[in-house]
N, C-alpha and C positions, 0 to 999 in steps of 0.2 A: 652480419646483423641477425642478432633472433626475432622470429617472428612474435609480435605479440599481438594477442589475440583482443580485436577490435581497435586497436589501434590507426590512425588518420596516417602518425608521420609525419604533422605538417597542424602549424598555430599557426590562427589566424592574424594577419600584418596588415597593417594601414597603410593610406595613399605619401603619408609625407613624415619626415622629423627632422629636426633641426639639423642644421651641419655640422654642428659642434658633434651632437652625438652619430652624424655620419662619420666623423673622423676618429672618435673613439670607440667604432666599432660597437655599437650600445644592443643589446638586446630589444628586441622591438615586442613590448604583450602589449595589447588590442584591448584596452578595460571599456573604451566604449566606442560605437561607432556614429564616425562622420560629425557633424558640427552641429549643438543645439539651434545656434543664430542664423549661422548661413544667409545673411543678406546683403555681406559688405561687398561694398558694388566690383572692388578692385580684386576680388578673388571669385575663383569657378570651381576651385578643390573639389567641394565637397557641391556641387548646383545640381540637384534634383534629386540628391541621395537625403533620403528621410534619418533623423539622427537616432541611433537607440540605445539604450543600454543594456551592457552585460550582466547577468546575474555573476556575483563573486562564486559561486559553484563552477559558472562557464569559463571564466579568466584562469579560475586556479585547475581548471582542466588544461589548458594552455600552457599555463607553468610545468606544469606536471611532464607533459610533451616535451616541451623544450630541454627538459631535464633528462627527458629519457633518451631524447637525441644527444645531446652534450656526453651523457656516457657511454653510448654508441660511437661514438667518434674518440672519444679517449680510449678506449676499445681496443678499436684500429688500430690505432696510432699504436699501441703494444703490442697487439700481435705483428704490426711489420715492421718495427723493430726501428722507430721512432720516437719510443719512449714517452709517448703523451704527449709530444707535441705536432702541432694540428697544422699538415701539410696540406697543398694540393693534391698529392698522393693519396692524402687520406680519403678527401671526398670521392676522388676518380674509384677508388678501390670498393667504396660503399655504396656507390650509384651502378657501376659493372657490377659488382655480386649480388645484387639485389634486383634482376631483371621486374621480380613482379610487383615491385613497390614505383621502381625508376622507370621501366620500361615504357617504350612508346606507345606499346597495344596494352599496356598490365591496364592503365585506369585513364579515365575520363582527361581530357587535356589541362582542362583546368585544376584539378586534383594533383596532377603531376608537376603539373606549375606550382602550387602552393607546396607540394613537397621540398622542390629544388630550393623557393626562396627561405624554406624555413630551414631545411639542413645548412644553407650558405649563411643565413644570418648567425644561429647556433654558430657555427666551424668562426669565420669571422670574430665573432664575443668571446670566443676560447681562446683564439690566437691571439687579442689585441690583452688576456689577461683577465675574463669575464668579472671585471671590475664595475660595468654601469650598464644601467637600464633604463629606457625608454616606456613610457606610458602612450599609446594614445590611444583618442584621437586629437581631435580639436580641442579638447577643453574637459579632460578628466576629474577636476575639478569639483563639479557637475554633481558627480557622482554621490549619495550620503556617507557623510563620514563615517561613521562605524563601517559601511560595504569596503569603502578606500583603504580604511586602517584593515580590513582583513586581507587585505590583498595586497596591501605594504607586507606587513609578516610574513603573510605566504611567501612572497621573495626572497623576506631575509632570510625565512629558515630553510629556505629550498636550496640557496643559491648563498653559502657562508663566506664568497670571493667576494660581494657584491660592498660598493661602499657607497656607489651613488646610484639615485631612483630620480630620474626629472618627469616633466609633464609639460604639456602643454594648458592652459586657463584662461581664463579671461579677466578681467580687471575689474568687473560688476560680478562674475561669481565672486573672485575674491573677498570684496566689500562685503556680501552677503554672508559670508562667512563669519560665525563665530571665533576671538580672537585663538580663544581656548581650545574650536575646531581646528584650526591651522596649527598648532604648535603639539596637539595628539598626531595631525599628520605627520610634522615634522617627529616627534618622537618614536615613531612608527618604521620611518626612514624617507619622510621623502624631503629629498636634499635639496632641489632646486625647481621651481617654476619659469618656464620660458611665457610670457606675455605678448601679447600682440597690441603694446601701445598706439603705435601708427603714428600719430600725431597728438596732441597736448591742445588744437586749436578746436574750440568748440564749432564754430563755423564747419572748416573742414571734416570733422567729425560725423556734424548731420549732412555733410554731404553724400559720403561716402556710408553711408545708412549702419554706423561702427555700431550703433545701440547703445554709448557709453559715453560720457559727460567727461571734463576734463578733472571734473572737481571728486567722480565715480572714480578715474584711474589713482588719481592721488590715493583714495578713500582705500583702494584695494593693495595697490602698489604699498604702501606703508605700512599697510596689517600682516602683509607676507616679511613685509621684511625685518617687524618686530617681531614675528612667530619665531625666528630664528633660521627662516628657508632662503637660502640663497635664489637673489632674480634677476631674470635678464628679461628686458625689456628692448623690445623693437621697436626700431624709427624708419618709417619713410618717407625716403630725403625726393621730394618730388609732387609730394600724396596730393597738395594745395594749389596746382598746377601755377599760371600766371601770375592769378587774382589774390592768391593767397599766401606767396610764396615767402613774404617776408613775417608773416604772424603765424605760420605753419613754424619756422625756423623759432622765431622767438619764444611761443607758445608752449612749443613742444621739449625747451631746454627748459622753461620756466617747472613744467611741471616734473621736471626729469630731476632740478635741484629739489626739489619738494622731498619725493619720492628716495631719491639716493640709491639706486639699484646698484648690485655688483658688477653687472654688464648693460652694456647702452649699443645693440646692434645695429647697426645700419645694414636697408633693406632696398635700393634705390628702387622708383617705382618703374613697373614695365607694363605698361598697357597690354593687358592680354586678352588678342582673340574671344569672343565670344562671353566676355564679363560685363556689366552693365554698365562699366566705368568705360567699355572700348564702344559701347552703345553712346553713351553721352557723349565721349570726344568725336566720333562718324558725325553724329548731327547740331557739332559746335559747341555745346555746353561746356566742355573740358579743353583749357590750351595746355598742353603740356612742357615741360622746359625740357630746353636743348642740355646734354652733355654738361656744356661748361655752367650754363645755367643752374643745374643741379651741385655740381661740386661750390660752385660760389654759395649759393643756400647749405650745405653742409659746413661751409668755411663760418659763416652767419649762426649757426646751427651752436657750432664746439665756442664758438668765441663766448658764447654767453652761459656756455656750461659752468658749473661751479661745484660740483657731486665729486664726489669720493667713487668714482666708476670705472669699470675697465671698457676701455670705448674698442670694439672692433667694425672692421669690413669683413667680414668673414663670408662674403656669400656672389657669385659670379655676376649679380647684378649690378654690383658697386662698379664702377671704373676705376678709382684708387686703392687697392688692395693693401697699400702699406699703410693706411692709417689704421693705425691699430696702437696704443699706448695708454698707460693708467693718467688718468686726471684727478687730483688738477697738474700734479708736477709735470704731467709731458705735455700738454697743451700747446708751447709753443714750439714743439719739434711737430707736433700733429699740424698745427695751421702752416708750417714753412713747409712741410708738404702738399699743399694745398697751392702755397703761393708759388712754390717754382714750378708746378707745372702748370698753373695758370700766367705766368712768366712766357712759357714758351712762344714763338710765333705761332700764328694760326693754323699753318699747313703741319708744322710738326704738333701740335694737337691732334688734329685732324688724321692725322698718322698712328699715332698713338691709340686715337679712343678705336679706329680700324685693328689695330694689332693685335691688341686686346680682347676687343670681342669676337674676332675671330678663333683666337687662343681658347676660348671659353665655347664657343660652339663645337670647336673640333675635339677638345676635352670629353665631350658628351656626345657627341654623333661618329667622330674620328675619321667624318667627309663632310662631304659640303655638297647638298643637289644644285644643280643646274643654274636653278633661275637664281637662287641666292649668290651663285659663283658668279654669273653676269654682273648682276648688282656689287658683289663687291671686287669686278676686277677693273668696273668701269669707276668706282671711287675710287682706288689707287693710282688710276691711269692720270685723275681730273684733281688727284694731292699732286702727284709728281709735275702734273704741266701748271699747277696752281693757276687753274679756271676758276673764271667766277662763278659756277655752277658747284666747284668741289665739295660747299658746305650741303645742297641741297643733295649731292650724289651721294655725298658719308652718310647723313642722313637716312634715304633710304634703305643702303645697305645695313647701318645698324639696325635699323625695323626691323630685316627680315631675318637678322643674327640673332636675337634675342629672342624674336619669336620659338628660334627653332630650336633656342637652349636654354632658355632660362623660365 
């Protein structure tokens, strides 16, 4: 690697992006940081971090980087005789020869860290076919359009692999949006908007302090999708705990048919540590639904859908990972999954929703500390002797699985 003069080595990368573009390996540029809103009770993401924005000079410095890492690495990959394609060899080969970019004593820890994740994301994007790019943060959107449309280009002409650009939004930017603004972005390149619907129920809505109306997500959701930008829209199957469980379900397909998005996520809810939502349910405000309670409300949920949508579980909060089918025609292959494993006996549930999320914590941790292991060796023990305690013991083992992974 040549040295270049002034040079970082390393663009700036956000706390999260969808799974979709985890899986597609997506290039991750940083247009703005953290979340304008930041008050929905059921997230901590972004809690105490002030939101700001990028100058398009600072983003397309970033671009610029990322660019110059991606041919630093196809580079390599030539001289060792790899032919441009983007091995693990290749990084090991670029981080050992380069003791004073990579080194442990060359620079500050943190600098080195942002090195490492930016060459692995670059290497990564190259490998998977530098086909898609990720915007964030929370709500790119945000942004003025003409800064956004410079900074779509910038991509496209920087990066001529590239075919898709998503974001993250919100559903009251949207609405706010000019319809003419959305469709300069979409001509610009940006392909799809990932949404954070949540729910369709106004009740739940102001509960959960979303900042947006049921009648705002329609309002926004349908300007995006007559701009010509592909959306996907998040649902979470839980969000309306006890009290609200059945107008949460119906609510939220109601405004889903409205809307007609190309994808319909489900996101099941996890009460998380230190959120205002884990504050509410501590001092009773919030009951939360069990396991099977949540997938009967997802069953309730699809049965009233009627959109031209691709419904996934794409995300290790969900317990049923196979629903996943286009609507309306698979509808009733998506509810018979639902119904045979709500078919089951108890204990083999019970068995199940344990296997599962274990599967899912050891995916991300690859062990399991102590007290979570107590907990969940003492549910399997109280499924096999099928004790009347077993539902209370899966219970709290799931608490403390999800905690520690999702």
């Amino acid at each position: 690697m040549r040295p270049r003069e002034g040079a970082r080595y390393a663009f700036e990368i956000g706390p999260i992006r969808p799974p979709s573009e985890g899986r597609d390996q997506s290039l991750l540029i940083r247009a703005t940081r953290n979340c304008p809103w930041n008050k929905c009770a059921f997230c901590g993401t972004y809690r105490g971090k002030r939101f700001e924005y990028r100058t398009p000079a600072e983003i397309k410095a970033d671009i610029a980087e990322a660019k110059a890492l991606a041919d630093e690495l196809k580079a390599a990959s030539w001289r060792l005789g790899w032919g441009g394609e983007i091995r693990n060899e290749v990084i090991s080969a670029i981080v050992r020869g380069n003791p004073e970019i990579y080194g442990e004593d060359a620079v500050p820890p943190e600098l080195r860290e942002a090195r490492f994740h930016s060459l692995i994301n670059v290497a990564n994007w190259l490998a998977s076919g530098a086909k898609t790019v990720f915007l964030q943060d929370a709500n790119t959107l945000i942004m003025r359009t003409p800064e956004l449309v410079e900074v779509l280009k910038a991509i496209k002409s920087t990066f001529p692999t590239v075919e898709r650009i998503t974001s993250y939004a919100r559903s009251e930017t949207a609405a706010r949006k000019t319809l003419d603004e959305l469709k300069a972005l979409h001509d610009a390149g940006l392909s799809r908007l990932h949404i954070g619907l949540e729910s369709g129920c106004d009740e739940v809505l102001a509960f959960i302090r979303k900042g947006v109306t049921a009648a705002q997500h329609i309002a926004g959701g349908r300007k995006v999708v007559e701009a010509g930008i592909s959306l996907s829209e998040y649902v979470i199957p839980g969000l309306g705990g006890h009290k609200w469980s059945e107008k949460h379900a119906r609510d939220t397909a109601r405004v889903l048919n409205e809307i007609e998005p190309d994808f319909i996520r489900l996101r099941s809810l996890v009460i998380r540590e230190g959120t205002d939502l884990h504050a509410r349910y501590l001092a009773g405000e919030f009951e939360p639904l069990s396991e099977d309670e949540i997938i009967a409300e997802i069953r309730d949920f699809i049965a009233v859908l009627e959109c031209r949508s691709y419904l996934v579980s794409d995300h290790m909060a969900n317990l049923l990972w196979e629903i996943e089918g286009q609507l309306p025609e698979e509808k009733a292959r998506l509810l018979k999954i639902i119904d045979d494993y709500r078919a089951q006996p108890l204990h083999k549930r019970l068995e199940f929703q344990m296997k599962r999320r274990l599967q899912s914590h050891l995916s991300v941790h690859g062990g399991i500390e102590p007290g979570t292991k107590a907990k969940v060796e003492t549910a399997f023990k109280a499924i096999e002797s099928k004790t009347d305690s077993m539902e209370k013991e899966v219970e709290a083992a799931l608490a403390a699985l999800k905690q520690g992974a999702m």
